[in-house]
C-alpha positions as semicolon CSV with decimal commas, in nm:
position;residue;x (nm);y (nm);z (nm)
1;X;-5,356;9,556;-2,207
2;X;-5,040;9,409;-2,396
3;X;-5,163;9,275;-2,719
4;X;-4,839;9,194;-2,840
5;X;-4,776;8,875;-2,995
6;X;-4,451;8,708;-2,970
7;X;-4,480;8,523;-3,250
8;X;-4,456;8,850;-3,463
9;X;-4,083;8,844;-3,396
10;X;-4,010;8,504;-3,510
11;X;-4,202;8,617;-3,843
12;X;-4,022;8,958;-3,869
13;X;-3,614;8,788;-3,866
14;X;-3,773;8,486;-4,123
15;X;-3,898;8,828;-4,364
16;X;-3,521;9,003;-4,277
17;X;-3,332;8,683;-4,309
18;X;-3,515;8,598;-4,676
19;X;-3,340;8,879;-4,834
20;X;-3,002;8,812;-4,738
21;X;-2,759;8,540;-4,879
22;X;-2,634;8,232;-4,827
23;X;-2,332;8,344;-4,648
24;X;-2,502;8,643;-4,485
25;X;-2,729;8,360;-4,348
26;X;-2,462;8,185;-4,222
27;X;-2,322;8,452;-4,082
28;X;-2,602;8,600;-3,897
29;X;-2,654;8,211;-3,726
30;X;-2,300;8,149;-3,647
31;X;-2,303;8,507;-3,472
32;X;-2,596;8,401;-3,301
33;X;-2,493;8,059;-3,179
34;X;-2,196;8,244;-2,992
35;X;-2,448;8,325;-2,741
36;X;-2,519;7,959;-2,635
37;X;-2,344;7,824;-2,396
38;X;-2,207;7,467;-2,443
39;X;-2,238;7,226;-2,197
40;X;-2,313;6,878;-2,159
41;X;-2,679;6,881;-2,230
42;X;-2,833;6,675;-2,508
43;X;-3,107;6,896;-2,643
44;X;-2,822;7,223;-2,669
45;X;-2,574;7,003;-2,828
46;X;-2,813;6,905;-3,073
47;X;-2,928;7,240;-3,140
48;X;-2,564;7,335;-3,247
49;X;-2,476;7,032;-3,424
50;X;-2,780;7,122;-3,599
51;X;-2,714;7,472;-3,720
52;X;-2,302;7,418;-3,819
53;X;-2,379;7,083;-4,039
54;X;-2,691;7,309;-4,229
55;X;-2,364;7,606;-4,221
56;X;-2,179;7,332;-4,392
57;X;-2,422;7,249;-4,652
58;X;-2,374;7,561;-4,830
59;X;-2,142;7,483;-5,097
60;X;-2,055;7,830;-5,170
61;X;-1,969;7,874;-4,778
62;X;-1,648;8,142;-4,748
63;X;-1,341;8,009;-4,574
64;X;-1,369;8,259;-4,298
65;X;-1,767;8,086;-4,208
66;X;-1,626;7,758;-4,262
67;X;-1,357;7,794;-3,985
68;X;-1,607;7,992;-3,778
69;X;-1,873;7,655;-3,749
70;X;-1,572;7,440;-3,712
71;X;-1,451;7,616;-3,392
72;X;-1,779;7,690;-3,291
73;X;-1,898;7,275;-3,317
74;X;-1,544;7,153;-3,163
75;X;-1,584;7,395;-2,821
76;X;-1,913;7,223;-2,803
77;X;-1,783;6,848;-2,903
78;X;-1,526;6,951;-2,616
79;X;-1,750;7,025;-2,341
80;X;-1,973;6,705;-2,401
81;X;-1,647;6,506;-2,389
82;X;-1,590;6,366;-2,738
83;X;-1,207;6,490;-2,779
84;X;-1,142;6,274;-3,087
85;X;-1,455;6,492;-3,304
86;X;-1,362;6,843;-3,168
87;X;-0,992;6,760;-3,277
88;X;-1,116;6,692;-3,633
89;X;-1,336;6,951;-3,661
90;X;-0,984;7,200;-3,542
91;X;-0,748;7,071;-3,756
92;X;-1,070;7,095;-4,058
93;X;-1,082;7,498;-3,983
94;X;-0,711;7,518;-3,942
95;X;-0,741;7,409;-4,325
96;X;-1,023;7,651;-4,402
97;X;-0,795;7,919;-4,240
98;X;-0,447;7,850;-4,149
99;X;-0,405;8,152;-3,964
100;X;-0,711;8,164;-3,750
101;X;-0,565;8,186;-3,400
102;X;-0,825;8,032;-3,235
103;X;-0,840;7,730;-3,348
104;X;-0,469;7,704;-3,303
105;X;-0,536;7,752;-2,966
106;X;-0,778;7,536;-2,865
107;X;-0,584;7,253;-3,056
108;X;-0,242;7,370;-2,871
109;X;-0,497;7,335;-2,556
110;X;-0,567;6,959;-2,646
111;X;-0,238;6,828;-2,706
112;X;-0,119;6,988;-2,362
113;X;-0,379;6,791;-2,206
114;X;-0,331;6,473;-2,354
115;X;0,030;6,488;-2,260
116;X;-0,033;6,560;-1,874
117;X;-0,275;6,293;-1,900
118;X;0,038;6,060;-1,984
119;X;0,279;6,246;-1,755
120;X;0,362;6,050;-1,427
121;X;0,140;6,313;-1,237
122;X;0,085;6,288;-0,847
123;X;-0,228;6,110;-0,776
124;X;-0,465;6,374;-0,704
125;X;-0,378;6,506;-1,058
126;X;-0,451;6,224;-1,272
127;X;-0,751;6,283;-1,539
128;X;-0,780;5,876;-1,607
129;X;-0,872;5,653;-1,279
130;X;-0,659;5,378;-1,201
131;X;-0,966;5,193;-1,338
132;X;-0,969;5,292;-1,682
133;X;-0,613;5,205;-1,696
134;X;-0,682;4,875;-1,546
135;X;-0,969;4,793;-1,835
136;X;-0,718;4,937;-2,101
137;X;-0,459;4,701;-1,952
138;X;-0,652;4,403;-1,941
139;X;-0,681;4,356;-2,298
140;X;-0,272;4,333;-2,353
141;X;-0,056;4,036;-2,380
142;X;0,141;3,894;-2,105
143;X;0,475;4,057;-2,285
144;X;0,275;4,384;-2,333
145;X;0,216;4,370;-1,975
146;X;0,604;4,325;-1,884
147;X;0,671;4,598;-2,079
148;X;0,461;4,863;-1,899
149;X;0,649;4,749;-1,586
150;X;0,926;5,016;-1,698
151;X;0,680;5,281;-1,766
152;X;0,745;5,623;-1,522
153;X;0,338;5,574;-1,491
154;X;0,018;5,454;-1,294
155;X;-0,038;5,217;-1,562
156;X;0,318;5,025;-1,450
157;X;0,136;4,961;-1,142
158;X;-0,164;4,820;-1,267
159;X;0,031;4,606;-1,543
160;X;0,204;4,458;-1,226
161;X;-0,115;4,367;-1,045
162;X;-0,259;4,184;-1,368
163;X;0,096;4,022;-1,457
164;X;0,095;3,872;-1,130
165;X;-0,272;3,746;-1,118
166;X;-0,099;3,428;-1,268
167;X;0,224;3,335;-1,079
168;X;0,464;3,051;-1,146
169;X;0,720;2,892;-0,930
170;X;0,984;2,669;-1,029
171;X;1,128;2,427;-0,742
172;X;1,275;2,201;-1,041
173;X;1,498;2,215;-1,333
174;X;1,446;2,064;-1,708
175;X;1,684;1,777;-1,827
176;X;1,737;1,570;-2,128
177;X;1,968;1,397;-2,297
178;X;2,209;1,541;-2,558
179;X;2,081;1,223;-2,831
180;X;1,678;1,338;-2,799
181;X;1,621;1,630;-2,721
182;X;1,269;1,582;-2,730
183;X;1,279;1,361;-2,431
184;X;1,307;1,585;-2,104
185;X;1,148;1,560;-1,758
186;X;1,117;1,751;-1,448
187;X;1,415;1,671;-1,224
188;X;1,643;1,815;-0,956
189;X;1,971;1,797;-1,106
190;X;2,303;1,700;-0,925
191;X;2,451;1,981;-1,135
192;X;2,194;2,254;-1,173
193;X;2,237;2,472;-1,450
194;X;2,338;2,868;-1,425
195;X;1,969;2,913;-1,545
196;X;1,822;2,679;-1,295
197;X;1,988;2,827;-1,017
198;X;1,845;3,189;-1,156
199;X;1,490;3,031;-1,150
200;X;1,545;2,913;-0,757
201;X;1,690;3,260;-0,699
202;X;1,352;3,421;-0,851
203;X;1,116;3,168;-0,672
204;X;1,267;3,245;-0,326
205;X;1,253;3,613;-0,450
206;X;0,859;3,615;-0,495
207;X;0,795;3,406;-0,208
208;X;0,970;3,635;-0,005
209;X;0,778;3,965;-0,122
210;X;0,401;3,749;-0,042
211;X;0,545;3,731;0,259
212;X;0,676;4,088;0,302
213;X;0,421;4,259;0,041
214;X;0,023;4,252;0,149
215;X;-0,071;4,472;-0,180
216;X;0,146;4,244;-0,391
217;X;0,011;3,918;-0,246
218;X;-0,365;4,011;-0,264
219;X;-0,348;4,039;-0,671
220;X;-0,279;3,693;-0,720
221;X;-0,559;3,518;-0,851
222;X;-0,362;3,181;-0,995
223;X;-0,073;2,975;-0,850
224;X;0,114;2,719;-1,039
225;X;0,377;2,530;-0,856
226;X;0,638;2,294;-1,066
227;X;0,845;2,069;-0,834
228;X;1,062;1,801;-0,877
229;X;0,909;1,414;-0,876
230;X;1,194;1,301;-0,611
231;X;1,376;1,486;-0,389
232;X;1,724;1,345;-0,329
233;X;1,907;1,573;-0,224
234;X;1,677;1,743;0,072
235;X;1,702;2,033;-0,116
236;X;1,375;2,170;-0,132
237;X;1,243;2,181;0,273
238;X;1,374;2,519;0,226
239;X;1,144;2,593;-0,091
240;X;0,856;2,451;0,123
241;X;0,916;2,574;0,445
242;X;0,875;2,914;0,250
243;X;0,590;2,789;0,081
244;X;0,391;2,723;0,400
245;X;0,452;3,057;0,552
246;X;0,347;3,231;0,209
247;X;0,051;3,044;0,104
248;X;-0,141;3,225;0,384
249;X;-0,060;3,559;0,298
250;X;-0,224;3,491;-0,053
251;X;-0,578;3,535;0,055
252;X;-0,746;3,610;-0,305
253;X;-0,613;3,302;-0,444
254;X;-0,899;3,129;-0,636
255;X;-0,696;2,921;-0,856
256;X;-0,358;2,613;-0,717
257;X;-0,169;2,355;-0,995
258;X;0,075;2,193;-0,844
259;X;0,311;1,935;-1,053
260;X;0,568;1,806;-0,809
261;X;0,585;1,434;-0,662
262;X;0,324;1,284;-0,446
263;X;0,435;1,368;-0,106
264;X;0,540;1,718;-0,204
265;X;0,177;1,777;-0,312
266;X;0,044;1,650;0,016
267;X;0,233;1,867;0,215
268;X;0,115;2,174;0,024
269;X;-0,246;2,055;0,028
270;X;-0,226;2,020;0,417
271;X;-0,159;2,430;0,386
272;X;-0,416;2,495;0,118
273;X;-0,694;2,328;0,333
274;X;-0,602;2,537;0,629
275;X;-0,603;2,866;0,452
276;X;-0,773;2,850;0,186
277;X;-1,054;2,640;0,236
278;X;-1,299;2,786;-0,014
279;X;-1,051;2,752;-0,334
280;X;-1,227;2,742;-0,619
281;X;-1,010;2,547;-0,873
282;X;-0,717;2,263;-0,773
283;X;-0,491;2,088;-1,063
284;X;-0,253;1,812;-0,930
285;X;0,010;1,642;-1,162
286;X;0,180;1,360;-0,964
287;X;0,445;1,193;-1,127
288;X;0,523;0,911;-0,886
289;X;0,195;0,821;-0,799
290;X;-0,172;0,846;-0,632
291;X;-0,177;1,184;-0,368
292;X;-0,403;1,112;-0,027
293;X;-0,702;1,294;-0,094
294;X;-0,895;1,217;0,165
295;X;-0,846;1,467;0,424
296;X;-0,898;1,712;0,188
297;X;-1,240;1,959;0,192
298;X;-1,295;2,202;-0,025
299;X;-1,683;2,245;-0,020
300;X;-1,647;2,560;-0,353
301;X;-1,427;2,362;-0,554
302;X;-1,538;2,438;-0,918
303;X;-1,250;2,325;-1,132
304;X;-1,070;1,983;-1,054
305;X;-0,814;1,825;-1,280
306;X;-0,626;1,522;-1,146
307;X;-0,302;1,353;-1,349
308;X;-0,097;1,090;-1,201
309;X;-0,012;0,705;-1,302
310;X;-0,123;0,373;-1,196
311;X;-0,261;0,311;-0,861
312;X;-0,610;0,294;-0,714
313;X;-0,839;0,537;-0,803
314;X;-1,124;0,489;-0,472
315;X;-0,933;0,797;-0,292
316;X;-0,946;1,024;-0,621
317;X;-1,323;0,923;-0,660
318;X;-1,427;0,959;-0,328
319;X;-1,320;1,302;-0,345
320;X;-1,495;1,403;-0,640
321;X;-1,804;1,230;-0,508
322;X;-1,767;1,475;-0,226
323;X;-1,740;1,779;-0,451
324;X;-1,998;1,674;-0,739
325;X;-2,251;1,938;-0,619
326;X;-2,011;2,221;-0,708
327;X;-1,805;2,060;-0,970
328;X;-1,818;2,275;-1,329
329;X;-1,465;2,136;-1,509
330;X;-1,293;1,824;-1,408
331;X;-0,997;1,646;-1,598
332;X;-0,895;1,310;-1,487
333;X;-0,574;1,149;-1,696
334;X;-0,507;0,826;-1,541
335;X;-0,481;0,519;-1,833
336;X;-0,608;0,265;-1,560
337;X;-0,921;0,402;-1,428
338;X;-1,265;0,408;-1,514
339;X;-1,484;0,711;-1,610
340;X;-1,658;0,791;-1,275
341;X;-2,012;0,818;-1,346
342;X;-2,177;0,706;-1,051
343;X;-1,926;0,951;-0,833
344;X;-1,994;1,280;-1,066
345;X;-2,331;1,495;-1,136
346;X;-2,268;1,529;-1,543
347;X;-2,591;1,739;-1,559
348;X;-2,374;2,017;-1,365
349;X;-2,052;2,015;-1,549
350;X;-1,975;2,176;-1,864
351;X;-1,650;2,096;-1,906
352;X;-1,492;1,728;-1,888
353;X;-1,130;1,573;-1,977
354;X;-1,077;1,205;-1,955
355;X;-0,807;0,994;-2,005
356;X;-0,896;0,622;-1,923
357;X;-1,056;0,340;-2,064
358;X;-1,397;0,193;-2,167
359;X;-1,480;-0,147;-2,017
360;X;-1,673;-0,397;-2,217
361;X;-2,082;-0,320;-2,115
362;X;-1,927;0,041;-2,027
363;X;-2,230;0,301;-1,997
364;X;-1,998;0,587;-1,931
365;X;-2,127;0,759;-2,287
366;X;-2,472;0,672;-2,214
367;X;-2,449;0,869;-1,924
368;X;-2,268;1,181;-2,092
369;X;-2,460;1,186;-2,419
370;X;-2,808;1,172;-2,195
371;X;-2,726;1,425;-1,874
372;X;-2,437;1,611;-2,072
373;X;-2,677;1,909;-2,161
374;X;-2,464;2,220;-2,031
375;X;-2,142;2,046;-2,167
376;X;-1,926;2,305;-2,368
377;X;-1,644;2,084;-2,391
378;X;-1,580;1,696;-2,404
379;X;-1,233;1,570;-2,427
380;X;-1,235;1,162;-2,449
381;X;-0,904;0,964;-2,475
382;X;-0,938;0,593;-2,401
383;X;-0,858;0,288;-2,501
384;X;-1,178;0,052;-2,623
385;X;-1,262;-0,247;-2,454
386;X;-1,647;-0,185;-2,604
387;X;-1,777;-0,277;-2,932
388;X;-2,139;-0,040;-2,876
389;X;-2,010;0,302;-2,857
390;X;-2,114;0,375;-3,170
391;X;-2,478;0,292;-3,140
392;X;-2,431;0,563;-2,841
393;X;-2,366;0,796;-3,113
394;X;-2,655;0,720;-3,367
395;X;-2,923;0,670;-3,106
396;X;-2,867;1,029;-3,033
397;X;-2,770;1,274;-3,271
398;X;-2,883;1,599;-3,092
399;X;-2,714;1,535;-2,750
400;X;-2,478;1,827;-2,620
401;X;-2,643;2,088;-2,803
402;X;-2,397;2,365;-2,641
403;X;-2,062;2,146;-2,757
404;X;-1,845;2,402;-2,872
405;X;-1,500;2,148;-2,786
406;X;-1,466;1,828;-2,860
407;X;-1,214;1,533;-2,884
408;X;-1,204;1,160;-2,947
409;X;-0,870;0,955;-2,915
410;X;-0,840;0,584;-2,953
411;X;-0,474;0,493;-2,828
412;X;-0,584;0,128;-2,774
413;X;-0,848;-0,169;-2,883
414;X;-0,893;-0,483;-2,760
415;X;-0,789;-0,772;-2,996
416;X;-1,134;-0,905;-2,964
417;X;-1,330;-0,557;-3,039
418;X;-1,451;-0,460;-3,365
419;X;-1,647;-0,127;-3,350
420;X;-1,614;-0,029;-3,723
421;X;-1,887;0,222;-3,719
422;X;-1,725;0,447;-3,447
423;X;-1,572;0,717;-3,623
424;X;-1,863;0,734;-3,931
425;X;-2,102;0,747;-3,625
426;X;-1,892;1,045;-3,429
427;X;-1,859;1,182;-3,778
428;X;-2,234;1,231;-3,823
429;X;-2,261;1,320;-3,474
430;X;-2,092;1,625;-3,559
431;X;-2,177;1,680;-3,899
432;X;-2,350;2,083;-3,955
433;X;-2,210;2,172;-3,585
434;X;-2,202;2,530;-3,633
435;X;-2,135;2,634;-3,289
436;X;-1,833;2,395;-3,299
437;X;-1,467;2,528;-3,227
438;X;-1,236;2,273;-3,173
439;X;-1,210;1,950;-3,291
440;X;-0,941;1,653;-3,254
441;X;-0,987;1,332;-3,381
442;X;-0,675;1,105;-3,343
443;X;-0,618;0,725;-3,400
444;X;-0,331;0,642;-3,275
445;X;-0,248;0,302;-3,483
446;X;-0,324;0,160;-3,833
447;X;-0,472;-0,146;-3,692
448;X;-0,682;0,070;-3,476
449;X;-0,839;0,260;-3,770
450;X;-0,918;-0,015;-3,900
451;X;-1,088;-0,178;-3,605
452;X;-1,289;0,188;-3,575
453;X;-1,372;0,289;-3,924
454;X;-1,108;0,553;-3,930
455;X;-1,029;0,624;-4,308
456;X;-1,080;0,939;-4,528
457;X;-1,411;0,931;-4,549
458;X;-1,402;1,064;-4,161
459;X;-1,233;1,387;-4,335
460;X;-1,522;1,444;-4,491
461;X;-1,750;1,570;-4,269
462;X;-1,522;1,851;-4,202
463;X;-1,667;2,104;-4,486
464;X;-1,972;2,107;-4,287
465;X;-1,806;2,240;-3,996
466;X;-1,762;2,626;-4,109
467;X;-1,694;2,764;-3,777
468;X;-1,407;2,544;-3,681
469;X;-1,059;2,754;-3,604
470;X;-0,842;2,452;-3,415
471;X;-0,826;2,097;-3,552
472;X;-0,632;1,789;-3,465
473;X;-0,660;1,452;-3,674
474;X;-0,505;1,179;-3,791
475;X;-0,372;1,182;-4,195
476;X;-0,501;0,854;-4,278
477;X;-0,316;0,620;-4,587
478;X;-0,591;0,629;-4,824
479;X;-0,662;1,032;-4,889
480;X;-0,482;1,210;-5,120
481;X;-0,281;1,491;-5,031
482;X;-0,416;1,718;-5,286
483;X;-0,780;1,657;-5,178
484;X;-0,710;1,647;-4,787
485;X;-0,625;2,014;-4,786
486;X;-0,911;2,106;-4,946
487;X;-1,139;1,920;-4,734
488;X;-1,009;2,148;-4,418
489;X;-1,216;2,421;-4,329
490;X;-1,128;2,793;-4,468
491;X;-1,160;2,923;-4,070
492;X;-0,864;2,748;-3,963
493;X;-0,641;2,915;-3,802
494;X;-0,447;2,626;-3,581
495;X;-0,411;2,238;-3,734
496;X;-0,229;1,982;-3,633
497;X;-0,151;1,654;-3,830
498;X;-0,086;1,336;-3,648
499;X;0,034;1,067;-3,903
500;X;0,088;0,700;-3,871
501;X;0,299;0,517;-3,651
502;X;0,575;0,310;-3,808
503;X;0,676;0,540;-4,125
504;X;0,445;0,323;-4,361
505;X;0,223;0,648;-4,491
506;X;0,385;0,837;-4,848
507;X;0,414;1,182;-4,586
508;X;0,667;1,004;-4,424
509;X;0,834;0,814;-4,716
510;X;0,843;1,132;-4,912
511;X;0,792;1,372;-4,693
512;X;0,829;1,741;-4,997
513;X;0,610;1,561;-5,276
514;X;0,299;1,520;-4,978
515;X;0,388;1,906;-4,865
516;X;0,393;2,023;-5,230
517;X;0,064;1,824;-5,297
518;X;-0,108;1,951;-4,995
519;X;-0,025;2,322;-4,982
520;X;-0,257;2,445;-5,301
521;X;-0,558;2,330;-5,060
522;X;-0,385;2,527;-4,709
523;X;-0,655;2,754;-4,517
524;X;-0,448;3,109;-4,625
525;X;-0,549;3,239;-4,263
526;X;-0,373;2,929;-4,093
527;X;-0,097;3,046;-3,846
528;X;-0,010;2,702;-3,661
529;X;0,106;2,359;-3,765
530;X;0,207;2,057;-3,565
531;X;0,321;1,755;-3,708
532;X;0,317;1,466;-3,473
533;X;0,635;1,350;-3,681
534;X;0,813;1,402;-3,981
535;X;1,116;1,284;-4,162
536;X;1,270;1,621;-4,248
537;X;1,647;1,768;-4,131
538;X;1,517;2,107;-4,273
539;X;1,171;2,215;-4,063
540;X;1,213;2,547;-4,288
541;X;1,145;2,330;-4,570
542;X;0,803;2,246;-4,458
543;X;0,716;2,585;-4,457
544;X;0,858;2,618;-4,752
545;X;0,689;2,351;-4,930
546;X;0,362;2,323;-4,778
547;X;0,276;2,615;-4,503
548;X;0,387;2,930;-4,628
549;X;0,158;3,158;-4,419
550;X;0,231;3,009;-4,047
551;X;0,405;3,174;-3,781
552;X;0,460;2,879;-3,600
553;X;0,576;2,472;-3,672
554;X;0,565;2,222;-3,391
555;X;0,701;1,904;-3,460
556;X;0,641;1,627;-3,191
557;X;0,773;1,827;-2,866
558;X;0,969;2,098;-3,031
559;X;0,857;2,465;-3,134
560;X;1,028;2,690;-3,442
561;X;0,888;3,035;-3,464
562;X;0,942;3,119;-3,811
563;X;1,081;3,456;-3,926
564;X;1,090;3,629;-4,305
565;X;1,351;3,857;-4,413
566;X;1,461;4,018;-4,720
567;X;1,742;3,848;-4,912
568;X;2,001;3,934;-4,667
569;X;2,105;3,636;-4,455
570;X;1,961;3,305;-4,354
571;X;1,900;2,995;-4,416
572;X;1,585;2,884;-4,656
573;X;1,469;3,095;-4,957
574;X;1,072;3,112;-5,067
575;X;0,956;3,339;-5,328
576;X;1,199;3,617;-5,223
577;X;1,183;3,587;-4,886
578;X;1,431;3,428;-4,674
579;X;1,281;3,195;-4,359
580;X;1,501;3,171;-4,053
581;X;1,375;2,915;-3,804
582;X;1,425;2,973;-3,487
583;X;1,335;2,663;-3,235
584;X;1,239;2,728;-2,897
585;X;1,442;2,659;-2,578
586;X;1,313;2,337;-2,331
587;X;1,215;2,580;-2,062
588;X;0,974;2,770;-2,322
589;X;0,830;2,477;-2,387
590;X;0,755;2,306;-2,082
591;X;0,595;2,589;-1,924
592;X;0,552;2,885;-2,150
593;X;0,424;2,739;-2,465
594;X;0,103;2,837;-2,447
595;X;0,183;3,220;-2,281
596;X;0,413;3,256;-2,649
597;X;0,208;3,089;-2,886
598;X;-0,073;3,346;-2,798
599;X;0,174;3,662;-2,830
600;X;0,262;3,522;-3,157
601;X;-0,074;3,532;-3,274
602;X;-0,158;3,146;-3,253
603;X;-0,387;3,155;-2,967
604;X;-0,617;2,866;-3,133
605;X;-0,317;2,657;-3,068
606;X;-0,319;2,692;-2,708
607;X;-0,583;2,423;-2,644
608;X;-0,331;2,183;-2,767
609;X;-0,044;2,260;-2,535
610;X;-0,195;2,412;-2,256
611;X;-0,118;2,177;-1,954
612;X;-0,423;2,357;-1,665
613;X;-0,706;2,543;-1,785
614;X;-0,928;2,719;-1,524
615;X;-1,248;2,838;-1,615
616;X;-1,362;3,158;-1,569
């Protein structure tokens, strides 16, 4: 009978291996270990990791051992996958040892593989799926994206299927006049312009590959169309006639704006509910008037945003009465109309963007302070024809507990309202709002704050919102400069200052002792500010004076990026640095603003300039 115990062994190498030393130790266990295999199994991985980091330990460890467990841990690191640890641990025992030709060779081995792995390889050779390089992609700027285009690589491919999830067309030019600049429209020009006619060259181009390219035309996701509010000329029933045939051939398309006039829109919305009957998001900006909506039926329609001036709004509601069961977002910007309560389902949205006015008796806030509970963002400009909207307010304090956006402009009150506990009721509304983002609080008028209870005390209730990172207000006459910057909170990254109408406020009167006043006080992290006006021929000298640390000025409808050199050339100097401001171009900002404001790092901005937000 075999009496033999096995255990005997294990005793006999811990007797043998108590007389040796440290490094014999280590020597006898790295010898060892050669015998395991490495693979991707846990429990062996551990077991090496194990025995090299208690190799390790041993401070008197020779160079030759040290190398030895470095190789040894990096072939395993290798087969489990983790590349970046084995690499380490290589270029650790090429220190050890510089000459130790093994480790030279496995590292040689790794940087041959990382560059086939960015080689343009034929597809059956490719080490990273077309999916990794879609997730990697997905996280890059719209210029990062254009960029890749030129790459000899897979990833060029994939940067063209995400650049063109979002496609614009342009069936208009951009004109103003040479005295205001700031004053330009959508138009078809008698005259178009060499880049107008490069625009209507590249908008016939795309809708010539939807119609030609299935694999291009299923990656759109988002379709903005930009049209002109008259067509004179007949000029674009051949950008249409294209239009029709194409919008077919998009059939992922979750997502149609279309700014154009009203009977432009109407004949593209005759396609869209033909093919596309289950869109999920529509923006229409009419500039000459109400669009028939009443043929219209999308029964998915999520997202709805609806701009266009005077006329009746019965159509418009009637429609969103017939979508209020899957209504999320809706933005309605018409000065003449009426919130529609009665037509919409607020306990459903969480998203809503009026432009309008409040009747006298109006219940409209009732209604969205009581069934607003999923609301993440409320947008309200209006002008007041109510004197209770404030009692709204204080009779309930914890309404829209998932508010994380929210805005309150008064462009207009009746003679005969007086509501002067408006914005001290909003103000304590809001007051500890942690969850709170953005924030705009404009009055457009002196007489108006007054009528409201707009005056500095609204600023403070600011501190107490610590989370904030975009806010837009109104500089009232009676706070101090020197205080109001202090008053802003520290997460700011994007503020804009709206100040008084009719040049009466000290900003405007003297515009560098306010700037010098107010920058000791600036959020440091701040990278945006827009002034809605301001009496300076030098914008570099109000970054100069009072925002040394943006990237970007707006004032009123014009954009500077600024840029810091060394003493070399330019225009405005600042403690050693030179600024040169460079404005944007009209085209940039009509439809690009937001798209550059986030590759310049202001992306907090965006909510200020965006013109169609859809949901995701």
């Amino acid at each position: 009978m075999d009496v033999f115990n096995p255990n005997i062994l294990d005793a006999c190498i811990r007797d043998v291996a108590s007389l040796l030393t440290d490094n014999q130790k280590a020597d006898l266990l790295l010898y060892a270990m050669r015998s395991i295999q490495p693979d991707r199994n846990s429990y062996t991985r551990t077991i090496i990791e194990n025995a090299i980091q208690s190799c390790l330990q041993i401070s008197t460890l020779n160079s030759e051992n040290i190398a030895k467990a470095r190789i040894l841990r990096a072939r395993a690191r290798l087969a489990a996958g983790s590349y970046i640890t084995a690499q380490d641990d290589l270029q650790a025992a090429l220190i050890a040892e510089p000459d130790n030709p093994e480790a030279a060779a496995l590292l040689y081995q790794r940087s041959v593989t990382v560059e086939k792995l960015l080689s343009p390889l034929p597809r059956s050779r490719e080490r990273l799926s077309i999916e990794i390089w879609r997730e990697i992609a997905s996280y890059l700027p719209r210029r990062d994206l254009r960029s890749l285009l030129f790459v000899p690589h897979v990833i060029s491919r994939v940067a063209s299927q995400l650049l063109f999830k979002e496609l614009d067309l342009y069936f208009c030019g951009i004109q103003s006049s040479d005295d205001d600049a700031e004053c330009w429209s959508p138009t078809l020009p008698s005259n178009p312009s060499t880049e107008d006619i490069h625009h209507a060259h590249r908008s016939a181009d795309i809708l010539t590959r939807i119609i030609t390219d299935v694999s291009f035309s299923g990656a759109v996701r988002t379709l903005r169309i930009h049209g002109p509010a008259h067509d004179k000329y007949g000029t674009l029933a051949f950008q249409t006639g294209m239009l029709t045939n194409a919008l077919p051939k998009l059939i992922n398309l979750h997502n149609v704006h279309i700014s154009a006039g009203s009977e432009s829109i109407v004949s593209i919305l005759r396609v869209l509910q033909t093919s596309h009957p289950r869109l999920r998001g529509l923006s229409l900006r009419s500039s000459d008037g109400p669009v028939d909506l009443s043929y219209l039926e999308f029964r998915n329609l999520a997202h709805f945003s609806y701009c266009t001036n005077d006329g009746s709004p019965s159509v418009a509601l009637n429609f969103i009465a017939q979508n209020k069961a899957s209504l999320r977002t809706l933005s309605l910007l018409n000065d003449h109309w009426i919130f529609p309560s009665n037509a919409l389902s607020i306990r459903h949205l969480t998203h809503i963007n009026f432009l309008g006015y409040f009747p006298v008796n109006s219940h409209a806030l009732v209604d969205i302070l009581t069934h607003g509970r999923q609301l993440e963002a409320l947008t309200l400009s209006c002008r007041l024809d109510s004197s209770t909207s404030s009692q709204f307010f204080r009779s309930m304090p914890k309404a829209l507990p998932f508010l994380r956006h929210f805005g309150f402009t008064v462009h207009g009150v009746c003679k005969r309202i007086r509501d002067t506990d408006l914005f001290p009721a909003i103000a304590e509304f809001l007051r500890g709002r942690l969850q709170l983002r953005t924030l705009t609080l404009i009055v457009t008028y002196e007489s108006d704050q007054q009528s409201t209870g707009f005056s500095a005390a609204i600023w403070g209730v600011l501190p107490s919102l610590v989370n904030l990172t975009t806010l837009k207000i109104t500089y009232p006459s009676d706070l101090a400069p020197g205080l109001a910057a202090w008053l802003i909170p520290r997460s700011i990254k994007a503020l804009n200052l709206t100040l008084e109408h009719g040049g009466t406020s000290s900003a405007l009167r003297d515009p560098i002792p306010f700037l010098d006043h107010l920058r000791p006080g600036v959020p440091s992290e701040l990278r945006y500010i827009g002034l809605s006006q301001f009496p300076i021929r030098n914008v570099a000298l109000i970054v100069e004076h009072g925002f040394p640390m943006v990237r970007v000025v707006g004032v009123a409808n014009n954009y500077w990026t600024v840029k810091k050199h060394k003493k070399d050339v330019t225009t405005a100097s600042h403690e050693g640095v030179l600024l040169e401001m460079e404005q944007w171009p009209r085209r940039r900002v009509a439809y690009h603003a937001a798209e550059w404001l986030e590759w310049l790092g202001c992306e907090d901005a965006v909510a200020g300039v965006q013109d169609v937000i859809f949901p995701a």
